[in-house]
ZAMARGU-4260 file (C-alpha; in steps of 0.2 Angstrom, whole numbers, plus 5000, padded with zeros to 4 digits):
<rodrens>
0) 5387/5037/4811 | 5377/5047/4797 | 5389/5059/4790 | 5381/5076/4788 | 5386/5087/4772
5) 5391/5103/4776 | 5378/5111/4762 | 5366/5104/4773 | 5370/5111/4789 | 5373/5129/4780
10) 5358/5128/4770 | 5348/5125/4787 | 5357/5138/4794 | 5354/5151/4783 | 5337/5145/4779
15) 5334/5151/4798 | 5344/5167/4796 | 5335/5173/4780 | 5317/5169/4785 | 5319/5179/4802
20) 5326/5193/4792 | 5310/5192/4781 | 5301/5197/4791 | 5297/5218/4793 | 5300/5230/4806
25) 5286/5240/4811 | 5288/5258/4818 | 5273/5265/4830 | 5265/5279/4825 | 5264/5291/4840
30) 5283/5291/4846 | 5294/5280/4834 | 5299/5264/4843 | 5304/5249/4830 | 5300/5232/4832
35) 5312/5223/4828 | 5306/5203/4823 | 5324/5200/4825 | 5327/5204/4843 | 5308/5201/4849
40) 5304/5212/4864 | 5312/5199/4878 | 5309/5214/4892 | 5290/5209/4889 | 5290/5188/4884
45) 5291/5192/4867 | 5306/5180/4861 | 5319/5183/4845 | 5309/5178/4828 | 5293/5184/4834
50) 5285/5191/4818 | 5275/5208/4821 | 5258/5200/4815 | 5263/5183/4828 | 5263/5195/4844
55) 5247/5192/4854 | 5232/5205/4852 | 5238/5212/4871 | 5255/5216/4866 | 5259/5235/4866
60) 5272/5249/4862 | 5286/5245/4876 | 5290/5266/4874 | 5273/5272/4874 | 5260/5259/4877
65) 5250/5261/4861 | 5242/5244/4854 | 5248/5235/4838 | 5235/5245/4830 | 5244/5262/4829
70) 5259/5253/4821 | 5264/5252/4804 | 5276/5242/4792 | 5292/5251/4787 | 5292/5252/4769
75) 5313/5251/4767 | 5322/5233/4771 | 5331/5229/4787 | 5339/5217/4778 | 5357/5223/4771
80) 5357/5208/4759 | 5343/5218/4751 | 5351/5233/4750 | 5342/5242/4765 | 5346/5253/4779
85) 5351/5239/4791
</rodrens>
């Protein structure tokens, strides 16, 4: 039996937690909706972790319809361990 440390397993976990939070929201221009890399957009394939940049090209606003063109990156955190707006 291989012991595993528990600063391996945490590391690895928070390795995970930290990367997906890294990642930015963006907010669509014409009406407001965030994408939220966290929660992906599961209503339309799009699973948790999914950066903004790694949805595919046919990907649009679930609010409004508009294309990942008329989004933009929101320029305060998420992430409360950065001191944003959570």
């Amino acid at each position: 039996m291989n012991p595993i440390s528990f600063k391996s397993v945490f590391v690895g976990m928070w390795s995970h937690v930290l990367n997906t939070n890294e990642k930015k929201h963006h907010h669509c221009i014409p009406c407001g909706y965030t994408y939220d890399p966290v929660e992906g957009d599961p209503d339309y394939g799009i699973p948790p972790g999914t950066a903004f940049e790694d949805l595919p090209d046919s990907w649009v606003c679930p609010i409004c319809g508009a294309s990942k063109e008329m989004f933009e990156p929101d320029h305060e955190s998420h992430n409360p361990a950065h001191g944003g707006a959570g």
